[in-house]
KOLTORBA-176815 format. One record per residue (C-alpha): residue in one letter; x, y, z; residue number from 0. Coordinates in Angstrom, 2 decimals. Each point is the difference from the previous one (the first is absolute). Example, Ala and Ser with C-alpha at 12.3 -4.5 7.8 and 13.67 -1.06 7.14 Angstrom:
! residues 2
<atom><aa>a</aa><x>12.30</x><y>-4.50</y><z>7.80</z><i>0</i></atom>
<atom><aa>s</aa><x>1.37</x><y>3.44</y><z>-0.66</z><i>1</i></atom>
***
This chain:
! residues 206
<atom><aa>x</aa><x>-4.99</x><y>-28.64</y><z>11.83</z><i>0</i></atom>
<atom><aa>x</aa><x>1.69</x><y>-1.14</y><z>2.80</z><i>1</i></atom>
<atom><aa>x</aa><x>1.92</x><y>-3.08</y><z>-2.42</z><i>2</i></atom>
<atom><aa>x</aa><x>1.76</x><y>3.21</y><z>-2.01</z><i>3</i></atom>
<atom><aa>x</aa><x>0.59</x><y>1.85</y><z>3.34</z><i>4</i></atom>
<atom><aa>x</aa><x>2.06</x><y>-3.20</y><z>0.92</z><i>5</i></atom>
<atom><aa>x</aa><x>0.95</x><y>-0.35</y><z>-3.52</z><i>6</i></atom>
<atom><aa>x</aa><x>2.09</x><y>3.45</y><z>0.18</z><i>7</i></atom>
<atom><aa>x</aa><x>1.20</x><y>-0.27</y><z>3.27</z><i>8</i></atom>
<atom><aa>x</aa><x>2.38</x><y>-3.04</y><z>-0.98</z><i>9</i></atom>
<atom><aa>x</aa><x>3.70</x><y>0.26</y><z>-0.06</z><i>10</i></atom>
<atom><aa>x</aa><x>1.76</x><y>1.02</y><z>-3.38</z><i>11</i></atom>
<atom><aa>x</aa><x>0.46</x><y>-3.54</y><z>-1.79</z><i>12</i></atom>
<atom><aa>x</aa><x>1.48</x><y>0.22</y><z>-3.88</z><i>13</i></atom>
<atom><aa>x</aa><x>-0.97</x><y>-3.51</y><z>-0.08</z><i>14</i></atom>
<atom><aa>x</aa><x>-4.08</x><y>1.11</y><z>1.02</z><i>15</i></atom>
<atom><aa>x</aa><x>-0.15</x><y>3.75</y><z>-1.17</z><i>16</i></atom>
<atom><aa>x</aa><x>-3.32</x><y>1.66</y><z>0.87</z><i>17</i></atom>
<atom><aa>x</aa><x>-0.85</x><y>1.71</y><z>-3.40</z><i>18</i></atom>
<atom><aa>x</aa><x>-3.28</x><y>2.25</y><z>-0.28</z><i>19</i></atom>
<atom><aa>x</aa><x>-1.50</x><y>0.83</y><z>-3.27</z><i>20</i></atom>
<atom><aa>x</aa><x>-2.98</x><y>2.05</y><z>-1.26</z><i>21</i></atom>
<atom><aa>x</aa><x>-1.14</x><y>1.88</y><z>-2.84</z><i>22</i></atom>
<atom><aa>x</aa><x>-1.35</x><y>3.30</y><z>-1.50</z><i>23</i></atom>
<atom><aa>x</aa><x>-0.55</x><y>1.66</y><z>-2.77</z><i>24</i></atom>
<atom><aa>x</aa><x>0.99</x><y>3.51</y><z>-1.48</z><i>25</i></atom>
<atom><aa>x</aa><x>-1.85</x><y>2.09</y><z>-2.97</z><i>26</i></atom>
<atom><aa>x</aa><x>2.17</x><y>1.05</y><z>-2.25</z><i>27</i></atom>
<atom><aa>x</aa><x>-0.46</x><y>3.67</y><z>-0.88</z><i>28</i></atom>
<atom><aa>x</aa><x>1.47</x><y>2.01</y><z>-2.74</z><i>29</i></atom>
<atom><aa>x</aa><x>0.49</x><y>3.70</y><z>-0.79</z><i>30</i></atom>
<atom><aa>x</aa><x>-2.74</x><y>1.78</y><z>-2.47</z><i>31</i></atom>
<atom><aa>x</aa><x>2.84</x><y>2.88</y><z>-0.14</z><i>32</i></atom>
<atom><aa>x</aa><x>3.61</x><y>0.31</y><z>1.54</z><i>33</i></atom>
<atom><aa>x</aa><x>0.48</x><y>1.09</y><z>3.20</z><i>34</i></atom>
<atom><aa>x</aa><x>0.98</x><y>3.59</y><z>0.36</z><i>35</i></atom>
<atom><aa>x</aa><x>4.02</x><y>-0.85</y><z>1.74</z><i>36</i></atom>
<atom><aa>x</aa><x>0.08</x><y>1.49</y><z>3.70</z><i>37</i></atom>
<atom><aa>x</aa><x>1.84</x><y>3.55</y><z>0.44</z><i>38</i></atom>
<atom><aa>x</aa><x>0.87</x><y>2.08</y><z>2.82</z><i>39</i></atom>
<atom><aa>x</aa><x>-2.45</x><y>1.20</y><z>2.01</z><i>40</i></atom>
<atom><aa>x</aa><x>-2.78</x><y>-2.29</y><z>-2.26</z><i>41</i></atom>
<atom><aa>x</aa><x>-0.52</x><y>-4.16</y><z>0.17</z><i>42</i></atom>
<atom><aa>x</aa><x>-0.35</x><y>-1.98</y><z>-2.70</z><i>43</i></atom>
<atom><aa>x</aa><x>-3.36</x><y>0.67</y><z>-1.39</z><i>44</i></atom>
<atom><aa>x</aa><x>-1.89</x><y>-3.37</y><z>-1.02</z><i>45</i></atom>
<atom><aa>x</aa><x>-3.12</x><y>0.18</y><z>-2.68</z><i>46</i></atom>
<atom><aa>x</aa><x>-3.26</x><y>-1.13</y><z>1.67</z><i>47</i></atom>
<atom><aa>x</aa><x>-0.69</x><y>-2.31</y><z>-2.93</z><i>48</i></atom>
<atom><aa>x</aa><x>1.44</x><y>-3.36</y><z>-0.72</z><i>49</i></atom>
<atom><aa>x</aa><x>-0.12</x><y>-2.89</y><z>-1.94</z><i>50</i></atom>
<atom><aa>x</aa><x>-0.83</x><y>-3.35</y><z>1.14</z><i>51</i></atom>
<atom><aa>x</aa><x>2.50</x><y>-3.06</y><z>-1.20</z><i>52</i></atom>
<atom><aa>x</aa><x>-1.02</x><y>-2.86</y><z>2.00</z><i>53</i></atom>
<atom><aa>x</aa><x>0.74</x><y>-1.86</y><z>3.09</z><i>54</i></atom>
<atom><aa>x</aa><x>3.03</x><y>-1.61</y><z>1.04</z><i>55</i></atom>
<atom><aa>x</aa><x>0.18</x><y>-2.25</y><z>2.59</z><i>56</i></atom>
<atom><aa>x</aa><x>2.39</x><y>-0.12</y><z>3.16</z><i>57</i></atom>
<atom><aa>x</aa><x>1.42</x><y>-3.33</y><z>1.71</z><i>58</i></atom>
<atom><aa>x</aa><x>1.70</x><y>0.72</y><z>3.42</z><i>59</i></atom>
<atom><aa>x</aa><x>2.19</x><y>-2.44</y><z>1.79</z><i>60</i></atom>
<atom><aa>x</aa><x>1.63</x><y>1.14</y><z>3.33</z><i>61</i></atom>
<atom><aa>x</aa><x>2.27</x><y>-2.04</y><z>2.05</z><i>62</i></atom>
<atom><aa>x</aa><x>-0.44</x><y>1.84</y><z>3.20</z><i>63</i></atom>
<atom><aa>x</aa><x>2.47</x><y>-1.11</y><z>2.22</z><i>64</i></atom>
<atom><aa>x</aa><x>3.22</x><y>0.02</y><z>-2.98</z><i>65</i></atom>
<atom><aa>x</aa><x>-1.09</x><y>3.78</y><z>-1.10</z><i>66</i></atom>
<atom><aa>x</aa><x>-0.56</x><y>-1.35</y><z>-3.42</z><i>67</i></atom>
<atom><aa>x</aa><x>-3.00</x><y>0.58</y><z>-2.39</z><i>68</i></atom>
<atom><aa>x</aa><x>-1.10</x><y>-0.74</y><z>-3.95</z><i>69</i></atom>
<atom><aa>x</aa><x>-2.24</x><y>1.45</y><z>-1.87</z><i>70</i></atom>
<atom><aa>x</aa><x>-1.45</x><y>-1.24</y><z>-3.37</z><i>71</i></atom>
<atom><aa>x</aa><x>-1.99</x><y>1.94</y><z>-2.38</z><i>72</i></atom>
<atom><aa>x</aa><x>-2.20</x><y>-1.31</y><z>-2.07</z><i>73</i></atom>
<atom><aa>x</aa><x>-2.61</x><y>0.17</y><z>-2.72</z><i>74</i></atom>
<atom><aa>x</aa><x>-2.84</x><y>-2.28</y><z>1.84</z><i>75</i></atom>
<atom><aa>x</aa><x>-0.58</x><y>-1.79</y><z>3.61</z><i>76</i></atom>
<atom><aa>x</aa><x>-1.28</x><y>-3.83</y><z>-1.27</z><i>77</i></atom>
<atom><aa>x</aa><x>0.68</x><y>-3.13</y><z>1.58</z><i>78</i></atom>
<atom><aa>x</aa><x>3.05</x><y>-0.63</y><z>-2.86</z><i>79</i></atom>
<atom><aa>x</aa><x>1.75</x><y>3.65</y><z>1.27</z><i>80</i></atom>
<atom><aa>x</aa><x>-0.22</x><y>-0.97</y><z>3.31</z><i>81</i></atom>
<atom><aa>x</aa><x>1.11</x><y>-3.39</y><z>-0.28</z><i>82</i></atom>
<atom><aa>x</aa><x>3.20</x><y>1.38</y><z>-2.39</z><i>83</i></atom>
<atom><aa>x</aa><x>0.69</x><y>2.48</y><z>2.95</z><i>84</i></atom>
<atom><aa>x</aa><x>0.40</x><y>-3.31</y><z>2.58</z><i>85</i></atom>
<atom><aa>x</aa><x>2.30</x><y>-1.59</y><z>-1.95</z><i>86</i></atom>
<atom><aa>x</aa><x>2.22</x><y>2.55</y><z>-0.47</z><i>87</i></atom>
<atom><aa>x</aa><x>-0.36</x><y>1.14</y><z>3.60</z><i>88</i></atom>
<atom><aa>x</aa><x>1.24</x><y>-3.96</y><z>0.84</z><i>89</i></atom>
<atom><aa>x</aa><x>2.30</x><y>-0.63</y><z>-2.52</z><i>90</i></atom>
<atom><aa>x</aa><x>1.69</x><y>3.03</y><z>-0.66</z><i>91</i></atom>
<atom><aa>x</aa><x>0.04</x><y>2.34</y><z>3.59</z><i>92</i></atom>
<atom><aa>x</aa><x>-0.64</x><y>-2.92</y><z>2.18</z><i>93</i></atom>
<atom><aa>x</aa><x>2.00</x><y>-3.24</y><z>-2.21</z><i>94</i></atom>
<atom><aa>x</aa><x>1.76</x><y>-0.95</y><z>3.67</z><i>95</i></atom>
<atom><aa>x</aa><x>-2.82</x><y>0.03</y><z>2.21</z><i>96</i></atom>
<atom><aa>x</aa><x>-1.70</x><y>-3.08</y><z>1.35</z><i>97</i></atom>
<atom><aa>x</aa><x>-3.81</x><y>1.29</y><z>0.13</z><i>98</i></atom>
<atom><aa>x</aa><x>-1.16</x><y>3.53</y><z>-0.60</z><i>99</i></atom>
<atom><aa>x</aa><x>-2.17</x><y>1.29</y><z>3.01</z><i>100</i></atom>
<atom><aa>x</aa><x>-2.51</x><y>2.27</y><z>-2.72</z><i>101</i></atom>
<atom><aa>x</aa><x>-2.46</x><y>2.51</y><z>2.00</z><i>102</i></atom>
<atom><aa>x</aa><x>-2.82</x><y>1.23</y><z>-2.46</z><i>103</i></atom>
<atom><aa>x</aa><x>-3.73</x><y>0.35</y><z>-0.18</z><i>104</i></atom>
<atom><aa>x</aa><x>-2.52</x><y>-2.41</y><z>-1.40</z><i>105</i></atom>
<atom><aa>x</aa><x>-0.26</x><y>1.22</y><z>-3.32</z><i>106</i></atom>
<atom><aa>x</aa><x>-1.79</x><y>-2.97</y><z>-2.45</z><i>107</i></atom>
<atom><aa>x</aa><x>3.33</x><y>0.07</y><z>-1.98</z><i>108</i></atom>
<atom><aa>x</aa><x>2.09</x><y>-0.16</y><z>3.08</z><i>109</i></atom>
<atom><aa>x</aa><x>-0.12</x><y>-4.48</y><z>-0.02</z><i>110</i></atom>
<atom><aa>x</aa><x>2.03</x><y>-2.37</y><z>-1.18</z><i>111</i></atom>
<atom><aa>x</aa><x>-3.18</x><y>-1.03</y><z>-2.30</z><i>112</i></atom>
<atom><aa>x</aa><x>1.86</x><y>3.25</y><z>-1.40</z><i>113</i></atom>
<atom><aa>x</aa><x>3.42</x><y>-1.96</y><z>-0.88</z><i>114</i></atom>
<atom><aa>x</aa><x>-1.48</x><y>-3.15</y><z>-1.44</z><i>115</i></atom>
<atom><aa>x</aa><x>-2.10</x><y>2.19</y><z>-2.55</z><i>116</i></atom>
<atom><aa>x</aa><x>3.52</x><y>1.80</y><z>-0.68</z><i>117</i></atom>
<atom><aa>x</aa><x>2.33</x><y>-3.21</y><z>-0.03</z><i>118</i></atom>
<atom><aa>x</aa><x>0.45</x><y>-3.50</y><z>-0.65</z><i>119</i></atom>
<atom><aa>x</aa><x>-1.42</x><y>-1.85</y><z>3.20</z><i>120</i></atom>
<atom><aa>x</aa><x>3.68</x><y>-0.58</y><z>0.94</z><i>121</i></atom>
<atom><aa>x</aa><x>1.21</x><y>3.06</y><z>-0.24</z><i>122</i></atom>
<atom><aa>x</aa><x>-3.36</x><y>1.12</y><z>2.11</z><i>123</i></atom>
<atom><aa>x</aa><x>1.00</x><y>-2.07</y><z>2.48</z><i>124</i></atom>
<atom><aa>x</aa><x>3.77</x><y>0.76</y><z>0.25</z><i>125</i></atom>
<atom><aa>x</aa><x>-1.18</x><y>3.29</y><z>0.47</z><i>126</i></atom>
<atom><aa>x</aa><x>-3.06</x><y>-0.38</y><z>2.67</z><i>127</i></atom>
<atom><aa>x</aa><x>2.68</x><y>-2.31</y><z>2.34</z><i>128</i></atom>
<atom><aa>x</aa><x>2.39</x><y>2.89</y><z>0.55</z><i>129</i></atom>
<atom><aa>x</aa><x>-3.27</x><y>2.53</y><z>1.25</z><i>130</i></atom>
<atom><aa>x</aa><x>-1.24</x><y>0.42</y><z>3.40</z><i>131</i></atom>
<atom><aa>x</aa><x>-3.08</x><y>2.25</y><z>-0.48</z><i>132</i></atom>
<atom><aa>x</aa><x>-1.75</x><y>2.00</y><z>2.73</z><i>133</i></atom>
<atom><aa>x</aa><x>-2.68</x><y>1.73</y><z>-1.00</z><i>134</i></atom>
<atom><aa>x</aa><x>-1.34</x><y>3.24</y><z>1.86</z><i>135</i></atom>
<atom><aa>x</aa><x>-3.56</x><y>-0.56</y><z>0.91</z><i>136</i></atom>
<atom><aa>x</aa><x>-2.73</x><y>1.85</y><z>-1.66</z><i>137</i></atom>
<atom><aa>x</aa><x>0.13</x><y>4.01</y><z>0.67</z><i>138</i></atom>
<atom><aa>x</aa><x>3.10</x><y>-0.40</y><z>1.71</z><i>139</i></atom>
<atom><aa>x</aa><x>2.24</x><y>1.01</y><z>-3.20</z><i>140</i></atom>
<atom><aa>x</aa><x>2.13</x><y>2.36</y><z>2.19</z><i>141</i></atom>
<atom><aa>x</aa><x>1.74</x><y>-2.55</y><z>1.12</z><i>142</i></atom>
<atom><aa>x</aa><x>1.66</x><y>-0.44</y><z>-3.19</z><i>143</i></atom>
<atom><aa>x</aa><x>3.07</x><y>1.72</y><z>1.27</z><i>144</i></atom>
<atom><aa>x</aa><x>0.88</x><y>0.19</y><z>-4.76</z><i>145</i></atom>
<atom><aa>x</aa><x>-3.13</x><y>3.04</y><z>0.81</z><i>146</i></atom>
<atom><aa>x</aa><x>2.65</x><y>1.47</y><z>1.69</z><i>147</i></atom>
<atom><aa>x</aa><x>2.01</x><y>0.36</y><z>-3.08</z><i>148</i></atom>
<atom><aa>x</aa><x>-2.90</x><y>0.50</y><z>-2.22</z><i>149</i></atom>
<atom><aa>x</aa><x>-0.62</x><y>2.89</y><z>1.66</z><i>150</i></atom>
<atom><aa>x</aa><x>3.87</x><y>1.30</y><z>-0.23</z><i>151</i></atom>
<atom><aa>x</aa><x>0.39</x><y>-0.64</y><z>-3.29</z><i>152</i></atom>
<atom><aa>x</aa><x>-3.51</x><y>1.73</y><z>-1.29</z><i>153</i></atom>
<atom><aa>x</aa><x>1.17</x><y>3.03</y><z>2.41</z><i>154</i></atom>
<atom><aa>x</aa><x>4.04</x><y>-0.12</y><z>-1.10</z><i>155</i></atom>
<atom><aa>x</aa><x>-0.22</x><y>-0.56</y><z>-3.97</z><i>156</i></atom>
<atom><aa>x</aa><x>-3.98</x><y>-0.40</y><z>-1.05</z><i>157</i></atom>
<atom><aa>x</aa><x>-1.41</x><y>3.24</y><z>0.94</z><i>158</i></atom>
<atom><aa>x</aa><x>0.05</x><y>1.47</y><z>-2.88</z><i>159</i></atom>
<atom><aa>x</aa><x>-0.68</x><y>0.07</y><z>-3.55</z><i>160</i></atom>
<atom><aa>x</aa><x>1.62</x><y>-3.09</y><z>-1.91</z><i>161</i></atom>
<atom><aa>x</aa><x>-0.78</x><y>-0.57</y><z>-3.48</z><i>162</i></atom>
<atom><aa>x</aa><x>0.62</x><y>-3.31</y><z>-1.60</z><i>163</i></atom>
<atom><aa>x</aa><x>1.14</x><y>-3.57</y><z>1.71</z><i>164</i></atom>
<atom><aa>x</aa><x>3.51</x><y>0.20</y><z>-0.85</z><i>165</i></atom>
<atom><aa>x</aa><x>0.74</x><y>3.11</y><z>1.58</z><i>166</i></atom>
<atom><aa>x</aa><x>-1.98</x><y>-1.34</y><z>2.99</z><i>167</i></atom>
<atom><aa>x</aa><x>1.96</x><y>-3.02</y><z>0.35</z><i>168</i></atom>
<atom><aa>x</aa><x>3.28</x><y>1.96</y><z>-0.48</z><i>169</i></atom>
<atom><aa>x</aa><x>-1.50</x><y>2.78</y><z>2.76</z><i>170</i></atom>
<atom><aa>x</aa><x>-0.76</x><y>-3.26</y><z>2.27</z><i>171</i></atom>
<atom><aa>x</aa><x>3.72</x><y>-2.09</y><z>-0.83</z><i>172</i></atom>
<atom><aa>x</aa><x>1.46</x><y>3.22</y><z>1.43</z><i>173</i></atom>
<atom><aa>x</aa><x>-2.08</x><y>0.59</y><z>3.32</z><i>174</i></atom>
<atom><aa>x</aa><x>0.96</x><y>-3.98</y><z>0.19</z><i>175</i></atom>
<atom><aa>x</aa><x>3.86</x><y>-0.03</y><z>-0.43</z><i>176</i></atom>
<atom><aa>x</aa><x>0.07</x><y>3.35</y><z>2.03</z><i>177</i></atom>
<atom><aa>x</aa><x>-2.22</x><y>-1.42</y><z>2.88</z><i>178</i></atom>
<atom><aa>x</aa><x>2.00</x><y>-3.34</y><z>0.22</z><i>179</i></atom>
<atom><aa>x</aa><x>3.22</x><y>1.73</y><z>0.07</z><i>180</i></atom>
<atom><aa>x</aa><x>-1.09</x><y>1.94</y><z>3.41</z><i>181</i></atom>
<atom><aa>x</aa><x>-1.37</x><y>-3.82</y><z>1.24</z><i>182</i></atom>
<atom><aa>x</aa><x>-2.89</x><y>1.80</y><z>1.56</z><i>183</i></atom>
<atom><aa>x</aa><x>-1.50</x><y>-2.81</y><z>2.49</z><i>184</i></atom>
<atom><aa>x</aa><x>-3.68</x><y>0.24</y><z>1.33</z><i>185</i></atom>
<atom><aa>x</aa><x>-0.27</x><y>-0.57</y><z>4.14</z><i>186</i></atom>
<atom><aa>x</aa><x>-3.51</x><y>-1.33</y><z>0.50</z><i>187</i></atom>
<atom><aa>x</aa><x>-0.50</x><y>0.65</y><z>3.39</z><i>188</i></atom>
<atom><aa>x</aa><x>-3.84</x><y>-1.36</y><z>0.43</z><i>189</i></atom>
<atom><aa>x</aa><x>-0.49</x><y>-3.07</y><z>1.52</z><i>190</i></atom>
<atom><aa>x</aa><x>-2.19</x><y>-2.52</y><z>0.99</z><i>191</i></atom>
<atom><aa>x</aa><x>-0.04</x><y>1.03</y><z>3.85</z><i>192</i></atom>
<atom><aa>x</aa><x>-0.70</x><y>3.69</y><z>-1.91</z><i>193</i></atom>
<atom><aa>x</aa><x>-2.50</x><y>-1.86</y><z>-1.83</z><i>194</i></atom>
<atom><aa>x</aa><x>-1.83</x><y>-1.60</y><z>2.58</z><i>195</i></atom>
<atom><aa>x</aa><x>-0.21</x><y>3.14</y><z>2.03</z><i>196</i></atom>
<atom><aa>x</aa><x>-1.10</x><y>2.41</y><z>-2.69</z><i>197</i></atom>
<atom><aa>x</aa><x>-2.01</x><y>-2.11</y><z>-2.20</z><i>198</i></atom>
<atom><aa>x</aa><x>-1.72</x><y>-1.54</y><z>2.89</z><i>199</i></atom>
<atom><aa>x</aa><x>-3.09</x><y>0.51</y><z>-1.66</z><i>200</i></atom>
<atom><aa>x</aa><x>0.67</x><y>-2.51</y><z>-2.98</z><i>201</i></atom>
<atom><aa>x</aa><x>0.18</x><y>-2.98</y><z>2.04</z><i>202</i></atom>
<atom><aa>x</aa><x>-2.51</x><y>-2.28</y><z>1.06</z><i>203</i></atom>
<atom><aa>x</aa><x>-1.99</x><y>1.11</y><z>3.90</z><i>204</i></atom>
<atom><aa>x</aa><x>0.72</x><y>-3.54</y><z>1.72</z><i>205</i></atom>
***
């Protein structure tokens, strides 16, 4: 805990940028009959039954401090997907920077075991140089300030209905572009005096 409290309380460096990833999943639901369109004085009236069409899941990456964020949608969560998401996170947002400083939780497919079953052990290892991982500790996932936008994004474009994966990846490109554009940053303000105050009760009686 307190390594990713000191982890986010670092200056802004583009060469070191403190990038926090998670993921989630979303159901996608369709529509047993159309929606009866709203009309004044009367919402939109939504059929109680539905169709199930899968699941898709959702790959978050926030860079807290530079207001940016990606999101990824994909068909499954294994070791390859995640290890395709790094790469492109390093060598197509982050081609310039030194080391990645990459917040996430200990998933089993969150390794770079996860890279060498994806890519040629050179590759792998061009890769696992340019990461700095902290990992938040067991039960301590809200620290994973890409929860945060987890929780935005399900509340700002996934709280509804959405049918099929390429309208949820269009639905999601657009909350993207449109939440980059307004560079909304995220302040943590907890730290590890907070930490050591409040959560008194998690350290060791000396």
């Amino acid at each position: 805990m307190e390594d990713l409290l000191e982890v986010y309380h670092l200056p802004y460096d583009a060469d070191y940028p403190v990038v926090c990833m998670d993921e989630s999943c979303k159901q996608m639901i369709g529509e047993v009959r159309e929606p009866i369109p709203c009309k004044p004085g009367q919402p939109v009236r939504v059929d109680d039954e539905y169709v199930r069409n899968g699941v898709a899941e959702i790959f978050m990456e926030v860079e807290p401090l530079a207001g940016k964020r990606h999101v990824a949608v994909t068909e499954r969560r294994t070791r390859k997907d995640w290890a395709l998401q790094i790469k492109q996170m390093l060598d197509e947002r982050y081609p310039d920077a030194i080391k990645v400083r990459l917040v996430m939780d200990n998933l089993n497919t969150h390794n770079i075991a996860s890279l060498y079953e994806t890519f040629e052990p050179k590759e792998a290892r061009r890769l696992a140089e340019r990461l700095d991982i902290h990992y938040t500790p067991k039960h301590g996932s809200w620290l994973n300030m890409a929860e945060i936008e987890l929780s935005v994004l399900n509340g700002q474009c996934l709280d509804r209905r959405i049918a099929d994966m390429e309208t949820m990846q269009a639905e999601v490109d657009a909350w993207e572009r449109d939440r980059n554009n307004s560079s909304k940053i995220i302040d943590w303000q907890f730290t590890t005096s907070d930490a050591r105050i409040k959560l008194k009760r998690l350290y060791p009686n000396l």
